[in-house]
C-alpha positions, 0 to 999 in steps of 0.5 A, spaced: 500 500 500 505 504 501 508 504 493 500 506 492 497 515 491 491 515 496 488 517 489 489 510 487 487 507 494 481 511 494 479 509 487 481 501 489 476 501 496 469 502 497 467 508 501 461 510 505 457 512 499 458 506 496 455 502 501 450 507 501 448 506 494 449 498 495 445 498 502 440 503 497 439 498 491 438 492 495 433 495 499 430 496 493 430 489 491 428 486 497 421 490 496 421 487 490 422 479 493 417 481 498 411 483 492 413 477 487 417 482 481 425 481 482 426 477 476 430 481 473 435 481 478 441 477 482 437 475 489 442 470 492 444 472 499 438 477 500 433 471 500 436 470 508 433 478 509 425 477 506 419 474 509 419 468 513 427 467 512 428 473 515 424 471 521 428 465 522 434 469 521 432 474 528 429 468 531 436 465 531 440 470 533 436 471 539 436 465 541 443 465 540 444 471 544 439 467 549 443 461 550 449 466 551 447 470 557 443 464 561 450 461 560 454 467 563 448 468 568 449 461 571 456 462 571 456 468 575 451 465 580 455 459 580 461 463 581 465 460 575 468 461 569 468 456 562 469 459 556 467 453 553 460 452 556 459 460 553 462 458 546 458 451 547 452 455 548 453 458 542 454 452 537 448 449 540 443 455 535 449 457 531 451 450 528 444 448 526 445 454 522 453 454 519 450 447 516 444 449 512 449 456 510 455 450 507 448 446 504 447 452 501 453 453 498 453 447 495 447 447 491 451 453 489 457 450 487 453 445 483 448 451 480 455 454 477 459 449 475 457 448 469 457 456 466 464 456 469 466 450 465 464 453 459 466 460 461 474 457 460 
Protein backbone atom coordinates (compact mmCIF):
# COMPACT_ATOMS: atom_id res chain seq x y z
CA UNK A 1 0.00 0.00 0.00
CA UNK A 2 2.58 2.29 0.59
CA UNK A 3 4.03 2.14 -3.24
CA UNK A 4 0.12 3.25 -3.98
CA UNK A 5 -1.07 7.61 -4.08
CA UNK A 6 -4.03 7.84 -1.92
CA UNK A 7 -5.78 8.75 -5.18
CA UNK A 8 -5.08 5.22 -6.23
CA UNK A 9 -6.24 3.80 -2.78
CA UNK A 10 -9.28 5.94 -2.95
CA UNK A 11 -10.22 4.53 -6.18
CA UNK A 12 -9.12 0.70 -5.15
CA UNK A 13 -11.77 0.50 -1.91
CA UNK A 14 -15.02 1.31 -1.26
CA UNK A 15 -16.18 4.15 0.71
CA UNK A 16 -19.05 5.20 2.54
CA UNK A 17 -21.45 6.29 -0.13
CA UNK A 18 -20.54 3.46 -1.83
CA UNK A 19 -22.17 1.11 0.97
CA UNK A 20 -24.61 3.74 0.86
CA UNK A 21 -25.65 3.26 -2.83
CA UNK A 22 -25.50 -0.52 -2.13
CA UNK A 23 -27.50 -0.63 1.01
CA UNK A 24 -29.90 1.99 -1.36
CA UNK A 25 -30.39 -0.77 -4.17
CA UNK A 26 -30.52 -3.84 -2.17
CA UNK A 27 -33.43 -2.28 -0.19
CA UNK A 28 -34.63 -1.91 -3.41
CA UNK A 29 -34.52 -5.30 -4.12
CA UNK A 30 -35.53 -6.59 -1.32
CA UNK A 31 -39.05 -4.68 -1.60
CA UNK A 32 -39.34 -6.10 -4.56
CA UNK A 33 -38.56 -10.20 -3.40
CA UNK A 34 -41.46 -9.12 -0.83
CA UNK A 35 -44.01 -8.37 -3.88
CA UNK A 36 -43.06 -11.28 -6.40
CA UNK A 37 -41.12 -8.66 -9.00
CA UNK A 38 -37.46 -9.16 -8.70
CA UNK A 39 -36.96 -11.42 -11.67
CA UNK A 40 -34.82 -9.26 -13.09
CA UNK A 41 -32.28 -9.29 -10.54
CA UNK A 42 -29.32 -11.25 -8.66
CA UNK A 43 -31.33 -12.08 -5.01
CA UNK A 44 -28.62 -14.73 -3.96
CA UNK A 45 -27.80 -13.62 -0.48
CA UNK A 46 -30.85 -11.49 0.02
CA UNK A 47 -33.35 -14.27 0.41
CA UNK A 48 -31.94 -14.89 4.05
CA UNK A 49 -33.27 -10.84 4.71
CA UNK A 50 -37.19 -11.12 3.44
CA UNK A 51 -40.13 -12.68 4.52
CA UNK A 52 -40.28 -15.81 6.74
CA UNK A 53 -36.33 -16.29 6.25
CA UNK A 54 -35.84 -13.34 7.93
CA UNK A 55 -37.90 -14.03 10.67
CA UNK A 56 -35.95 -17.26 11.22
CA UNK A 57 -32.52 -15.18 10.98
CA UNK A 58 -33.99 -12.76 14.06
CA UNK A 59 -35.02 -15.62 15.66
CA UNK A 60 -31.83 -17.28 15.76
CA UNK A 61 -29.83 -14.57 16.76
CA UNK A 62 -31.96 -14.03 19.62
CA UNK A 63 -31.75 -17.49 20.73
CA UNK A 64 -28.26 -17.26 20.40
CA UNK A 65 -27.55 -14.18 22.26
CA UNK A 66 -30.20 -16.01 24.75
CA UNK A 67 -28.17 -19.01 25.48
CA UNK A 68 -25.12 -16.78 25.89
CA UNK A 69 -26.28 -14.63 28.59
CA UNK A 70 -28.02 -17.56 30.64
CA UNK A 71 -24.65 -19.37 30.26
CA UNK A 72 -22.86 -16.28 31.83
CA UNK A 73 -25.53 -15.65 34.04
CA UNK A 74 -25.29 -19.30 35.70
CA UNK A 75 -21.59 -18.58 35.52
CA UNK A 76 -21.74 -15.71 37.90
CA UNK A 77 -24.31 -17.32 40.07
CA UNK A 78 -22.16 -20.12 40.37
CA UNK A 79 -19.21 -18.21 40.66
CA UNK A 80 -17.42 -19.97 37.98
CA UNK A 81 -15.62 -19.01 34.78
CA UNK A 82 -15.55 -21.59 31.44
CA UNK A 83 -15.33 -20.07 28.23
CA UNK A 84 -16.00 -23.16 26.93
CA UNK A 85 -19.73 -23.54 28.05
CA UNK A 86 -20.28 -19.99 26.78
CA UNK A 87 -18.75 -20.94 23.47
CA UNK A 88 -20.61 -24.39 23.57
CA UNK A 89 -23.93 -22.49 24.41
CA UNK A 90 -23.20 -20.55 21.33
CA UNK A 91 -22.68 -23.64 18.90
CA UNK A 92 -25.61 -25.10 20.15
CA UNK A 93 -28.05 -22.10 17.99
CA UNK A 94 -25.03 -21.32 15.79
CA UNK A 95 -24.07 -24.63 14.19
CA UNK A 96 -27.55 -25.98 13.11
CA UNK A 97 -27.47 -22.70 11.09
CA UNK A 98 -23.49 -22.95 9.85
CA UNK A 99 -24.67 -26.07 8.02
CA UNK A 100 -27.68 -25.02 6.01
CA UNK A 101 -25.23 -21.98 5.00
CA UNK A 102 -22.16 -24.76 3.83
CA UNK A 103 -25.73 -26.80 2.27
CA UNK A 104 -26.22 -23.59 0.66
CA UNK A 105 -23.00 -23.04 -0.96
CA UNK A 106 -23.01 -26.27 -2.10
CA UNK A 107 -26.06 -26.26 -4.05
CA UNK A 108 -24.39 -23.05 -5.28
CA UNK A 109 -21.44 -24.65 -6.08
CA UNK A 110 -23.22 -27.33 -8.38
CA UNK A 111 -25.53 -24.43 -9.96
CA UNK A 112 -22.02 -22.83 -11.37
CA UNK A 113 -20.15 -25.30 -12.15
CA UNK A 114 -21.44 -25.61 -15.47
CA UNK A 115 -21.47 -21.99 -16.54
CA UNK A 116 -17.52 -21.54 -15.35
CA UNK A 117 -16.61 -24.80 -17.43
CA UNK A 118 -17.80 -23.11 -20.22
CA UNK A 119 -16.61 -19.76 -19.46
CA UNK A 120 -12.95 -21.30 -19.80
Amino acid sequence: LSELTQREIDAAWYNEDDYCTFSRKCEKIMRLMERGESKQYCTRGLERLVGDRRTLLSLNRELAYDMVLNEQDAQMHEGTHNPQHIADAYANVSTPCHRRAHRTALLDEHIIRPYLSKER
